[in-house]
C-alpha positions, -999 to 999 in steps of 0.1 A, spaced: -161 192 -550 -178 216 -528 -214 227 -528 -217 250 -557 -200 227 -575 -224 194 -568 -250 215 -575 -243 226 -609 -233 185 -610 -271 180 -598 -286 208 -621 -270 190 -651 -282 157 -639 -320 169 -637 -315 187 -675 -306 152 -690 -265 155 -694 -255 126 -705 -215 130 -694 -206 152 -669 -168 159 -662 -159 173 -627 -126 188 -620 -117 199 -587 -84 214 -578 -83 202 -539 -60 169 -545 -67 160 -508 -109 151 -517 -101 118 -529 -103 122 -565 -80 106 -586 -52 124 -605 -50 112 -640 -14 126 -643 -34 152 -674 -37 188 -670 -72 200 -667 -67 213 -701 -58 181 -718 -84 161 -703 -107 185 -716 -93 190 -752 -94 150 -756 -133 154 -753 -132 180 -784 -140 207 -767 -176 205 -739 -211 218 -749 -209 238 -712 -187 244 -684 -189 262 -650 -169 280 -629 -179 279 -596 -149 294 -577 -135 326 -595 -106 313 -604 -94 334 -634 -69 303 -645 -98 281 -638 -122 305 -662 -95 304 -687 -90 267 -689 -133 267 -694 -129 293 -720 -106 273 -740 -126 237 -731 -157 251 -755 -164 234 -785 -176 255 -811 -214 268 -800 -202 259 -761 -214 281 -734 -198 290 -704 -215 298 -674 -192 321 -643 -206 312 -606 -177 322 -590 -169 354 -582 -133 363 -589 -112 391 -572 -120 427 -578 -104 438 -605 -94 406 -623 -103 401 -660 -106 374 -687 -94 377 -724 -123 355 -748 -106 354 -781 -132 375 -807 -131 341 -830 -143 323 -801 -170 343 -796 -178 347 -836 -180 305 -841 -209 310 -818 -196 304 -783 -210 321 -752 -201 334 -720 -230 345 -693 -229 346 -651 -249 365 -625 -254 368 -591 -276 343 -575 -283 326 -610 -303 355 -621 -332 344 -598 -355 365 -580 -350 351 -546 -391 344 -534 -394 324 -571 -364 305 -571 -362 292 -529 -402 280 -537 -386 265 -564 -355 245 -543 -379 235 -518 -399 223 -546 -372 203 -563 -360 191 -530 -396 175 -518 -400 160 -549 -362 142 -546 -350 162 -576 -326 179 -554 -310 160 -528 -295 180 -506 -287 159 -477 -253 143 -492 -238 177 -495 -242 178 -457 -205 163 -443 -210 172 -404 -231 185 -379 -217 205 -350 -231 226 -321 -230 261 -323 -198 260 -298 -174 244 -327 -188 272 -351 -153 282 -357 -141 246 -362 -165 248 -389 -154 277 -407 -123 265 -408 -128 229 -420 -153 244 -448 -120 269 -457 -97 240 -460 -124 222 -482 -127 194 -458 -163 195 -457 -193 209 -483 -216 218 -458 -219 218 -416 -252 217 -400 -247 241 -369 -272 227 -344 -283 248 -315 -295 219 -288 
């Protein structure tokens, strides 16, 4: 999973989930493959109270859209590509499921970074697992490209 991803894992973690199912469609992380499609493992559950989307992926939005139970609520991080659109069935939206998103989660910037660091001091957020490799500023590209190919969440780009 990348870092959107574990932090949405994280944020449901500090609001008391009690299950949290992570899918991740880079086979080469290390997670297992259960020989299911996304959408079966998620059906056998009954349908989730939320799901994320945290890359843009309008196949990956579907499957979420069709994971809901009933009331479920579906939250859109990523951003997909311009012009691309999603098709909620009205009955969907009628049993009481709901669909939000937003850039930056909604937040006014100042509020919410007092509010990470905050979280973060207190151990509520740990951020340092997220952080896969430090490099000098000379291997910035190596970076980029490891963090493209999903081999990393985050690099540290130190300066000395």
């Amino acid at each position: 999973m990348g870092a959107i991803g574990l932090s949405v894992v994280l944020g449901c973690k500090d609001a008391g989930a009690q299950e949290i199912i992570c899918i991740d469609r880079n086979d080469h992380k290390g997670f297992s493959n259960v020989g299911q499609s996304v959408d079966e493992i998620l059906k056998s559950y009954g349908g989730v109270d939320y799901a994320f989307d945290c890359i843009g992926n309008i196949d990956v939005i579907n499957s979420c859209i069709q994971s809901l139970n009933t009331w479920g609520f579906l939250v859109l991080i990523g951003l997909p590509d311009r012009g691309q659109s999603v098709s909620i069935p009205a009955g969907k939206l009628l049993q009481g499921a709901h669909v939000s998103g937003g850039h930056f989660g909604n937040a006014k910037p100042r509020e919410l970074n007092q509010r990470l660091v905050d979280l973060h001091c207190s151990a509520r957020l740990p951020i340092e697992p997220m952080i896969t490799q430090r490099l000098h500023l000379d291997n910035i590209n190596k970076a980029f490209d490891d963090l493209r190919a999903g081999k990393t969440i985050r690099t540290v780009i130190e300066f000395e």
